[in-house]
Backbone as numpy.savetxt, mean C-alpha at the origin, in Angstrom:
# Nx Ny Nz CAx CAy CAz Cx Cy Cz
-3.22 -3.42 18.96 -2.19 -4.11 18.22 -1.91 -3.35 16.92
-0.36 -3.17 16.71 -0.30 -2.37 15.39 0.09 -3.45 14.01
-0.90 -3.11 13.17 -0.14 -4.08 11.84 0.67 -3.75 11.48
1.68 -4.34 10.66 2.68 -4.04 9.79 2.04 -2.88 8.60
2.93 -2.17 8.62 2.53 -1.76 7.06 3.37 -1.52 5.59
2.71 -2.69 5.31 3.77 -3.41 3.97 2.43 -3.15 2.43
2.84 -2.54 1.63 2.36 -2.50 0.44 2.84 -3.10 -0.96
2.34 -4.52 -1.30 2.96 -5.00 -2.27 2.46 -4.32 -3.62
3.74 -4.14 -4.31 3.00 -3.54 -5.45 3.57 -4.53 -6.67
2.90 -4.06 -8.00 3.21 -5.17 -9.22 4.89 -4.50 -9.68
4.93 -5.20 -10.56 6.35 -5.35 -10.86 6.36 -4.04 -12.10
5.26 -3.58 -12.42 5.72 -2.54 -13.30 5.03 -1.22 -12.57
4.93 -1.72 -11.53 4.00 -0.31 -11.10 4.69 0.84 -10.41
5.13 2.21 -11.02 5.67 3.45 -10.28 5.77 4.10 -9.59
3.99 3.97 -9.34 3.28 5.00 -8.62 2.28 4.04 -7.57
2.34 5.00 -6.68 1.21 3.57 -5.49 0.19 5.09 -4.40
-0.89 4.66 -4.14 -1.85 5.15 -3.17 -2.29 3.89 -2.39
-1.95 4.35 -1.19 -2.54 3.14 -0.25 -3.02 4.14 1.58
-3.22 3.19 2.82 -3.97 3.86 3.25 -2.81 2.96 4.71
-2.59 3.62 5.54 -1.48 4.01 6.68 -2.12 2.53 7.58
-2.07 1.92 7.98 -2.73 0.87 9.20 -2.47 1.43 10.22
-1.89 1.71 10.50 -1.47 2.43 11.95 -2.06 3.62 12.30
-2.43 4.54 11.14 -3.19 5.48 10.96 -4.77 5.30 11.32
-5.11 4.47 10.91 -6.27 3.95 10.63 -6.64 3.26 12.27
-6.00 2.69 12.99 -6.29 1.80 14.10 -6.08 2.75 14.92
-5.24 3.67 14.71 -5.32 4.81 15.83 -6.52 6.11 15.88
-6.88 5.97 14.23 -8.54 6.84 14.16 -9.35 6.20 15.12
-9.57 4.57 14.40 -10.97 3.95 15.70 -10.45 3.71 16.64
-8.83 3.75 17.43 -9.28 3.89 18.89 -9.63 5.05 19.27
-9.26 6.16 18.92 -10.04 8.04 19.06 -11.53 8.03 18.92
-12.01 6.74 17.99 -13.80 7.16 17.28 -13.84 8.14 16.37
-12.77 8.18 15.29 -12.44 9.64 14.29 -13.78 8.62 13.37
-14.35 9.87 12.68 -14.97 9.14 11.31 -14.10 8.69 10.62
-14.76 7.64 9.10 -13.89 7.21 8.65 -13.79 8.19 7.60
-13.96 8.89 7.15 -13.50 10.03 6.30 -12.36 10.95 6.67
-12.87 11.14 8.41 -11.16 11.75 8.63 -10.07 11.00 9.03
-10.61 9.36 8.83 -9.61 8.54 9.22 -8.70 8.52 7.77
-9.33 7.79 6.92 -8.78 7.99 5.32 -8.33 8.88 5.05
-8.61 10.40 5.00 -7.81 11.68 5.36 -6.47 11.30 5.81
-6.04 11.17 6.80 -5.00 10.86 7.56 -4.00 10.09 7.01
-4.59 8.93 7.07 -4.23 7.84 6.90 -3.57 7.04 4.92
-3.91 8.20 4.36 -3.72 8.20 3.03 -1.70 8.20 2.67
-1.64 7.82 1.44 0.08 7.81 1.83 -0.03 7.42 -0.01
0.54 8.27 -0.36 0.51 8.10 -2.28 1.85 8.64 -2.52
2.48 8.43 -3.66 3.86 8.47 -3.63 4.41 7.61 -5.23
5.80 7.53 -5.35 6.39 6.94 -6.36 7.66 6.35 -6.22
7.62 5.37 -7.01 8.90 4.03 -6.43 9.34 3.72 -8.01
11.15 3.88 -7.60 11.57 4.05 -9.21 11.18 1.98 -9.70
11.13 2.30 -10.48 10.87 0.88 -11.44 11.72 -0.44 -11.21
12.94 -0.34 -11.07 14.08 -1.01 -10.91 14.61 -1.29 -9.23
13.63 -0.25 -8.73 13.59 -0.63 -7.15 12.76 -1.99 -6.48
13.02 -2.92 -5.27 12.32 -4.02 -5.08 11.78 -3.65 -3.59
12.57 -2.65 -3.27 12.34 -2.07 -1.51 12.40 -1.21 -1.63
10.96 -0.53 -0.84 11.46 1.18 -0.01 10.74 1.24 0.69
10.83 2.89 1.45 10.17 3.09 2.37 9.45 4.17 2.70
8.15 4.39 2.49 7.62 5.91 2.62 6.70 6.33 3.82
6.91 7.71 4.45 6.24 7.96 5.44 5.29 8.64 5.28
4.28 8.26 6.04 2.78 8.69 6.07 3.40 10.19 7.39
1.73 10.85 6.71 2.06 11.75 7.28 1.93 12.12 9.15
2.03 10.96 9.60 2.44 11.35 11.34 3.57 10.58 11.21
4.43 10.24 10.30 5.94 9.66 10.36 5.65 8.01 10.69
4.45 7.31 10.71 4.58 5.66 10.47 5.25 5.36 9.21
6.17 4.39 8.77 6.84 3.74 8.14 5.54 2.96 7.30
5.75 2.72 6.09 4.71 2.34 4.92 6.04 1.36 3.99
6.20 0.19 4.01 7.36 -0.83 3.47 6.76 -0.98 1.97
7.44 -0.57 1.32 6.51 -0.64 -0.29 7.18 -2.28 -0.87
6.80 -3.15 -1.42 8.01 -4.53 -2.07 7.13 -4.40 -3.24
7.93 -5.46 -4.29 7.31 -5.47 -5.62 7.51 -7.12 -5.20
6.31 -7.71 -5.90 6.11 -9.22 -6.24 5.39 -9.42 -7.32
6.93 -10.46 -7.72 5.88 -11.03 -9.11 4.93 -12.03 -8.43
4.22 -12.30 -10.31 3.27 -13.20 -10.03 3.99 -14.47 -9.77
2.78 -15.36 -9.31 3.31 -16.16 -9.09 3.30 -17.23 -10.55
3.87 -18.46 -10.15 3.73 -19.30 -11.20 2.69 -19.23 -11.85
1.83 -19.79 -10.99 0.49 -20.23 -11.48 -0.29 -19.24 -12.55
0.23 -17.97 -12.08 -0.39 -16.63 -12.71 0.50 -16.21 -13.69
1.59 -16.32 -14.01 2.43 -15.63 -15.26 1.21 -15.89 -16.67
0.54 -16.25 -16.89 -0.39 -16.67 -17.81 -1.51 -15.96 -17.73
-2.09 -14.71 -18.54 -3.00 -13.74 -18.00 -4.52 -14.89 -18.59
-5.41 -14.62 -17.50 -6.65 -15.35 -17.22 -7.50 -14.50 -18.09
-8.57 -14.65 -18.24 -9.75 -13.89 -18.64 -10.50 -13.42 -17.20
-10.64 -14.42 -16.08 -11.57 -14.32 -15.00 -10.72 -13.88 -14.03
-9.39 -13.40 -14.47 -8.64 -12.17 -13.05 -8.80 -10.60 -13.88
-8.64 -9.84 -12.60 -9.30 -8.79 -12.96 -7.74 -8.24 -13.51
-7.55 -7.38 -14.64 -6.60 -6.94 -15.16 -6.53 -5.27 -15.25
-5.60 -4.84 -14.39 -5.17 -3.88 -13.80 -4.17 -3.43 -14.76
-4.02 -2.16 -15.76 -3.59 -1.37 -16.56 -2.85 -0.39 -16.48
């Protein structure tokens, strides 16, 4: 079964590294290690600021759906006990 591969990112964030699903499910059906799975399966890149959609390809050409989401309600209010990402 292939997952989607959708990467939400924050609302001020430019730049993104994330890791292919499709990439990855097709290493362990082969039995690749996971080092040359992550290898593979790696997909880093940059999304202009003012953008809410795109789309970047990993390198065997799977589709990687980048979205930006805000927080939600509950969270517009920075916590002490969430982890705060800079």
């Amino acid at each position: 079964m292939t997952r989607a591969n959708v990467v939400w990112l924050s609302p001020s964030a430019t730049t993104f590294s994330c890791l292919c699903e499709a990439c990855l499910d097709a290493a362990r059906d082969t039995g690749a290690s996971f080092l040359e799975a992550v290898k593979v399966a790696s997909v880093r890149g940059e999304m202009a600021l003012d953008a809410t959609v795109a789309v970047a390809p990993c390198s065997a050409g799977h589709e990687v759906v980048l979205r930006r989401v805000e927080r939600p309600p509950s969270m517009r209010t920075p916590d002490d006990r969430q982890l705060q990402l800079v």
